[in-house]
N, C-alpha and C positions, 0 to 999 in steps of 0.2 A: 533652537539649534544654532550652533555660532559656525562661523565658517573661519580657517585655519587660514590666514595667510602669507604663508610660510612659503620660503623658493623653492625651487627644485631639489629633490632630494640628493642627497651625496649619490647616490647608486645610478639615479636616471643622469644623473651631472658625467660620471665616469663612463658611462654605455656611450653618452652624445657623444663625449671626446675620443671616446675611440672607434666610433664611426665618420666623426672627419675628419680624424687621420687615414682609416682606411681608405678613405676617400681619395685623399690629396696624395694617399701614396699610386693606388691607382692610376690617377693624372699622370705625376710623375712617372710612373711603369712606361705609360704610352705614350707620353712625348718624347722620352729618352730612347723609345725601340723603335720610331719611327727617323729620330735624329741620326740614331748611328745607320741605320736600313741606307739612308740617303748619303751620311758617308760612306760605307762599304762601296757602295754603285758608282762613286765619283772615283776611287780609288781606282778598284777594276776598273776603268774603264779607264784612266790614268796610265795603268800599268801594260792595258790593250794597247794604246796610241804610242807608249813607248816602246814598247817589244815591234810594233810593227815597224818602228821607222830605226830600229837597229838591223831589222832585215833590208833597207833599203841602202843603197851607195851607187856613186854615180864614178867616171872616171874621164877624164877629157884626154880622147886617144893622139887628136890632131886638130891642129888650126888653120884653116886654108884665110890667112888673112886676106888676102886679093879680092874672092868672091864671097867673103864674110859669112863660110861655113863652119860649127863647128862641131866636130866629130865626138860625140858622148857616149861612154861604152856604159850599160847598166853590171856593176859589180857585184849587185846584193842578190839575196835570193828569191827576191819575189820580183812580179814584173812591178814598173813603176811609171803610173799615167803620164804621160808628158806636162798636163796642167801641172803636175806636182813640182815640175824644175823651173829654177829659174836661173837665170843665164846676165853674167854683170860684166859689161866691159867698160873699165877705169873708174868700179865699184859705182856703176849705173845700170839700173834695171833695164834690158834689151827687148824691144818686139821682135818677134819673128816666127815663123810655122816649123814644124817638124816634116822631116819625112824618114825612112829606110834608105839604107845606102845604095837601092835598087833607083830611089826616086817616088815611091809610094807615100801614100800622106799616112802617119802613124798615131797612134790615139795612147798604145805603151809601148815603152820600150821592153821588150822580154828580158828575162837574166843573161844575160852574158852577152846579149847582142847589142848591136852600136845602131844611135839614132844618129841624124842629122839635125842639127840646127842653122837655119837658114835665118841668118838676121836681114834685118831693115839696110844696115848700111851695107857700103860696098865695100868697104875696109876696115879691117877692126887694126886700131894703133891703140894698144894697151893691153895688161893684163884680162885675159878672163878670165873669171871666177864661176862656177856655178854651186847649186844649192838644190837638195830633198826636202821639203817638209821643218823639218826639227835641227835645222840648221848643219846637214852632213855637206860634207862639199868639196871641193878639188879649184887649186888654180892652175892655171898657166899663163908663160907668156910667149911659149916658142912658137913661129906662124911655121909651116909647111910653106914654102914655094911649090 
């Protein structure tokens, strides 16, 4: 008995091939449904952080330069935490604490109601600017006597 040794047959040669290709399409199936899965969720969530800071805005009612108060009315419609603002005078980032215009220390500001900002100095000589988030904002430079 002799033995045949001859390749793979035409038929078994075309079955492999197109079992890795189903293969490799498979792969590709699930890297590309797991790629776009990961963009869709960057998106939303894109599209969250900008919707929410279209509801925010801020408005600087009054400047008490003397005692380096300044008066922030919240114009958007949602309340907005006070970490969230930042406060510039002569386009310099300001410390200072919040409170209500009762004197209470405040954590947000609610919609339509005005915080205080109490700076570090005792006199603000310059424009103030302030800022929400996503760069919404307001200047001025009139002080209230």
């Amino acid at each position: 008995m002799r033995i045949s040794k001859k390749g793979i047959t035409p038929v078994i040669s075309m079955i492999l091939l197109i079992l890795i290709v189903v293969a490799l399409g498979g792969v590709f199936a699930a890297w590309t449904t797991r790629t776009w899965q990961s963009v869709e969720e960057k998106g939303t969530e894109q599209i969250e952080q900008t919707t929410e800071s279209f509801r925010k805005g801020v408005i600087i009612d009054n400047i008490d330069c003397a005692t380096g108060k300044v008066y922030v009315r919240n114009s958007g419609s949602v309340n907005i935490p006070v970490g969230e603002i930042s406060v510039y005078i002569n386009d310099s980032l300001i410390d200072g604490y919040w409170n209500d215009t009762s004197g209470d220390t405040l954590t947000e500001i609610e919609k339509g109601k005005i915080g205080v900002f109490n700076t570090t100095k005792t006199d603000i000589n310059g424009p103030v600017r302030i800022s929400v988030g996503a760069g919404i904002q307001d200047s001025s430079n009139k002080c209230v006597p």
